[in-house]
N, C-alpha and C positions, 0 to 999 in steps of 0.2 A: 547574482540571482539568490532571493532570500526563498528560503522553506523554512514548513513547520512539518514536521510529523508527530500526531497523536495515537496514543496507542490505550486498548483497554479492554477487559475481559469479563466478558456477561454472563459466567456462568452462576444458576440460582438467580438471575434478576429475569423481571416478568415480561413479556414481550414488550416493544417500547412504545413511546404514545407516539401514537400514526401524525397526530395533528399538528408534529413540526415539522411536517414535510409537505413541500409546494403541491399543488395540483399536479403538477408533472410529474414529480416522484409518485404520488400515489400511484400513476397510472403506472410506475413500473412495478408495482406490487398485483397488479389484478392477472387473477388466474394462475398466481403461483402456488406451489404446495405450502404448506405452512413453515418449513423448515428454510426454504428458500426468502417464505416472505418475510420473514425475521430476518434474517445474514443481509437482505438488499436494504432495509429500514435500518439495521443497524449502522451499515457501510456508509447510508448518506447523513445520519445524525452525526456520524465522526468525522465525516468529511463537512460538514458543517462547523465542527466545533476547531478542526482544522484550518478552515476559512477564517475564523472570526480569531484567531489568534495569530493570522499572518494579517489578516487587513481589519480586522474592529465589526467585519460582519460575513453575512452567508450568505450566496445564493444557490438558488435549485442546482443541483449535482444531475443530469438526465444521461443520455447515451449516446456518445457516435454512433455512425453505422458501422463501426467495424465490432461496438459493443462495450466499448472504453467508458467512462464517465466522464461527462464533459462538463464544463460550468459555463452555466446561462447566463448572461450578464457583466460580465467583466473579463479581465485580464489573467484568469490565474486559469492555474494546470491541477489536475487533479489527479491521484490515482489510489485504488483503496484494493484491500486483501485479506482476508477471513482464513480462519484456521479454527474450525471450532467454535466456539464460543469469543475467540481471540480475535479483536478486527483490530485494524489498524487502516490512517490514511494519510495521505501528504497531500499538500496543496502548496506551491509555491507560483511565484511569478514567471516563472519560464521553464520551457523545459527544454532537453528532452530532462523528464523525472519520473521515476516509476517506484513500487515498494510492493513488499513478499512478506510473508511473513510462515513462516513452518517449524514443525514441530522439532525440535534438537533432540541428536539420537533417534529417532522413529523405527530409523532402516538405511537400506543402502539408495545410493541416487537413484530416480522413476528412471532417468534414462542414462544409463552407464554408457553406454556411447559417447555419453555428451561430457565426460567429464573430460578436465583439462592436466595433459600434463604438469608435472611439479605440481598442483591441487592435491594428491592426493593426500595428506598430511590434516586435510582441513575433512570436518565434517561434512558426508555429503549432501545431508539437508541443506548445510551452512551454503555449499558450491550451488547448490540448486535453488536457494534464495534468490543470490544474487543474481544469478543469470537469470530467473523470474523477473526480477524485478529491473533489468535492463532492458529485457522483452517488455515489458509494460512502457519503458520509457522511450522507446524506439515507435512503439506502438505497432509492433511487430507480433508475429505468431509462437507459440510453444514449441509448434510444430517445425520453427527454425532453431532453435535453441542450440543443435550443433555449431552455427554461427558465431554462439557466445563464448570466451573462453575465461574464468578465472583467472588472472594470474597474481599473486601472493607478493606485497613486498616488504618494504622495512615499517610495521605497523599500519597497512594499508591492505586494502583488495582491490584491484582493480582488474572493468570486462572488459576485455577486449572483445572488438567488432570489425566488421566492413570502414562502418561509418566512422571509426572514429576511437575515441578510450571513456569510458565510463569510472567511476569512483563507486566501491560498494561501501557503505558506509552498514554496519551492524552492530545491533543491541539484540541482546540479551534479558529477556520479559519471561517471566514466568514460565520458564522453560521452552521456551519458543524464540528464535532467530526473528528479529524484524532488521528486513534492510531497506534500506534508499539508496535508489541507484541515482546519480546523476553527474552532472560535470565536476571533474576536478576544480577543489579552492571555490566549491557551493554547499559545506558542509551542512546539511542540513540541523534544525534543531528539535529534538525528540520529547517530548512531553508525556510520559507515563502516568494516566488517569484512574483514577475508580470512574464505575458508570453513570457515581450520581452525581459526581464534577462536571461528569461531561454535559449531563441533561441538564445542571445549573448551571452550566456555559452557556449552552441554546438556548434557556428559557430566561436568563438574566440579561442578554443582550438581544432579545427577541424586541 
């Protein structure tokens, strides 16, 4: 399973042009507050420029029911994560694959219950990444997150689940944690953007 994750951070850049986004996307823009409608255009421009560097093009990024981002048209998997001004997305050809991205150092983990023995050594933004981002890959709830558990090895993270073993792969961006959760020996590949590569991604191969 090949992935790409893109990553890139829009703060000072002006909200983005709505018109390289499908008809479907727009409609998940209507009736948002503006803060929102910015972070959902941005997440599908990236996930566009995500697409088109795993397959050579894009299609409409829209929504499961459970509120996931799905892709319209093809084979591939998607999953996207905001932090700010900081969005980041992965699209690979299979999943399970999910990605997090949060602020390094901030605070202590949202939910200390949830953290994993022998984890504690690891930042607990960094532990709460990854479990993030394996709950996306599962396509599972936050609200299970006890579920996930870090566990730390020899230059590795990996979640343990029910289902199975996750691989947490993470970078280090601009003082924020981005990870990709997905199958062991699926190392995903990380592409770190300015925002006007990315919009000359989409509009060069548009």
């Amino acid at each position: 399973m090949r992935s790409v994750a893109v990553t890139a951070c829009w703060t000072g850049c002006p909200d983005p042009p709505e018109d390289l986004l499908a008809p479907g996307e727009l409609a998940l823009l209507q009736g948002l507050p503006a803060w929102r409608r910015r972070e959902t255009a941005l997440g599908r421009i990236t996930a566009h420029a995500s697409l088109r560097l795993l397959h050579g093009r894009a299609w409409s990024v829209l929504r499961d029911p459970s509120g996931a981002p799905r892709v319209v048209g093809a084979r591939a998997v998607v999953s996207i994560a905001h932090c700010g001004d900081v969005v980041t997305a992965v699209a690979g050809t299979a999943g399970p694959l999910g990605v997090d991205v949060e602020r390094a150092g901030s605070g202590p983990h949202p939910l200390p219950r949830c953290r994993a023995p022998g984890a504690e050594h690891l930042d607990p933004m960094l532990e709460f990444a990854c479990q993030e981002a394996a709950v996306k890959a599962y396509g599972d709830s936050v609200w299970r997150l006890e579920r996930y558990r870090v566990r730390p090895g020899r230059g590795r993270l990996d979640v343990l689940h029910e289902e199975g073993v996750l691989r947490a792969w993470p970078h280090l961006y601009a003082g924020h944690f981005v990870v990709v959760a997905a199958r062991p020996g699926s190392r995903p590949e990380h592409r770190a953007l300015e925002p006007r590569e990315v919009l000359a991604l989409e509009g060069a191969l548009r």
